[in-house]
C-alpha positions in Angstrom: -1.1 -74.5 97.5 -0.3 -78.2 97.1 0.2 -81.6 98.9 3.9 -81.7 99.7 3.7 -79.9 103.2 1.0 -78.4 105.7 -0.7 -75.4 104.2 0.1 -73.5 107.3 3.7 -73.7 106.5 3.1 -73.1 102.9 1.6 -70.0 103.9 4.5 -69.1 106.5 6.6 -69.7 103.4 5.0 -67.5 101.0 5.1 -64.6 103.5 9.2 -65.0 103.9 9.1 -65.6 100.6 7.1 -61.7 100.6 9.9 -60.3 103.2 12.7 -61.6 101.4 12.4 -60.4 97.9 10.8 -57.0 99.1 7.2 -57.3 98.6 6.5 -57.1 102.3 9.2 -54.7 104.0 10.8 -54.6 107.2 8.1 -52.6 109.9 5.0 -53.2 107.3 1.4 -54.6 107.7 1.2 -57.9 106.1 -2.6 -59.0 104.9 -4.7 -59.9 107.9 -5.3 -63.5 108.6 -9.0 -63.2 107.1 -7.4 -61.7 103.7 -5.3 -64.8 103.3 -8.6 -67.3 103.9 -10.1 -65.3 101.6 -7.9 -65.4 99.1 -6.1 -68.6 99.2 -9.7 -70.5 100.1 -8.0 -71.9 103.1 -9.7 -72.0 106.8 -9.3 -69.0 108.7 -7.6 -70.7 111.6 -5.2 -72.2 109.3 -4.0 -68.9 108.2 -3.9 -68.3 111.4 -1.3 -70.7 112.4 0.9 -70.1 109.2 1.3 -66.3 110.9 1.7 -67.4 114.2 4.3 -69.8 113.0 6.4 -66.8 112.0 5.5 -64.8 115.5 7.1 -67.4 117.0 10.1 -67.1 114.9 10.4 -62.9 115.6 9.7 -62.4 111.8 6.3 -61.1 112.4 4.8 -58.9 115.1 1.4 -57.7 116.8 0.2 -54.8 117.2 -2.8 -54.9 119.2 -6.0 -54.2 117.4 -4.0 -53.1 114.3 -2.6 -56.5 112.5 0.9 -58.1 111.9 4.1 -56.5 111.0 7.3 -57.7 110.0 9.6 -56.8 112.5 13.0 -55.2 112.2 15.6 -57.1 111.1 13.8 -60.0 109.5 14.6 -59.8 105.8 18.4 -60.4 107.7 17.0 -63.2 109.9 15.5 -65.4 107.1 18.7 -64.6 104.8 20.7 -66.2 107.3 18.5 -69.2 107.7 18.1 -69.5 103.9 22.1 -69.9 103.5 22.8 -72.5 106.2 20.1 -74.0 104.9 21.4 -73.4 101.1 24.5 -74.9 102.8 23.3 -78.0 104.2 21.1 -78.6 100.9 23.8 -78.0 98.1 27.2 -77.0 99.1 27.9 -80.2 101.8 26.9 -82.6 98.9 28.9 -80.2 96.3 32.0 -80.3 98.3 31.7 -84.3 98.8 31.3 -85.5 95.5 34.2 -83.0 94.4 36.0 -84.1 97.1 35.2 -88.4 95.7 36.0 -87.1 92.1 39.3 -85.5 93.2 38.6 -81.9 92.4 40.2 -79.3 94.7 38.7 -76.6 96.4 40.6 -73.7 93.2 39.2 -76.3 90.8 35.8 -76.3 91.7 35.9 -72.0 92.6 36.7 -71.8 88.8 34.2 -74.4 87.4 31.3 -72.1 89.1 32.9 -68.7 88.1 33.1 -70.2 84.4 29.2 -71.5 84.9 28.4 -68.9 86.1 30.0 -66.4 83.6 28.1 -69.0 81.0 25.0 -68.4 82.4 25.1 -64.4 82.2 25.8 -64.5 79.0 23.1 -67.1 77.8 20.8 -64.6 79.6 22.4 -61.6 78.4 21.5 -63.0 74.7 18.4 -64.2 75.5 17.3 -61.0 76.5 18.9 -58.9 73.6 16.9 -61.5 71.0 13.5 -60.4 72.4 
């Protein structure tokens, strides 16, 4: 955990975070707010609020006298959410500065095909070298 947000919401974050790259699947218990006090040392009601944070959202779900699950349809959910917010955060100012520095749309579609073709290889050879 650090200082640049509420831990509730770092906590809320490390669960999507769970969801999205598989570690919590769709219609699975997630740890118990008690298990993430315990093992992030944070108070029990904060915990609590990071979870409810995401009830509120329809990621998670109660079942009474069981625990949380994440509910169907959630790794989709947050996906979506992630790329208008990967929109907003880096292809708006992307498209503006190409747009100031006179670089069309086919231009700048291959300048990230050619990165990106860069960067598979640089990680192709890195991993061939160990």
């Amino acid at each position: 955990m650090d200082a640049t947000q509420p831990i509730f919401r770092q906590l809320a974050l490390r669960i999507e975070q769970g969801i999205v790259d598989g570690t919590y699947p769709e219609e699975t218990q997630v740890p118990s707010t008690t298990e993430f006090s315990a093992f992030l040392r944070i108070n029990p009601a904060t915990a609590n609020k990071g979870i409810n944070l995401l009830v509120d959202t329809g990621i998670l779900y109660k079942k009474r006298g069981i625990g949380m699950f994440v509910a169907p349809g959630a790794r989709q959910q947050l996906l979506g959410t992630r790329r208008e917010a990967f929109t907003r955060q880096y292809i708006h100012p992307l498209l503006t500065e190409a747009a100031r520095l006179e670089i069309t749309p086919e231009d700048l579609s291959e300048m990230i095909r050619s990165t990106a073709a860069d960067l598979t290889t640089t990680a192709d050879t890195t991993r061939s070298a160990l």
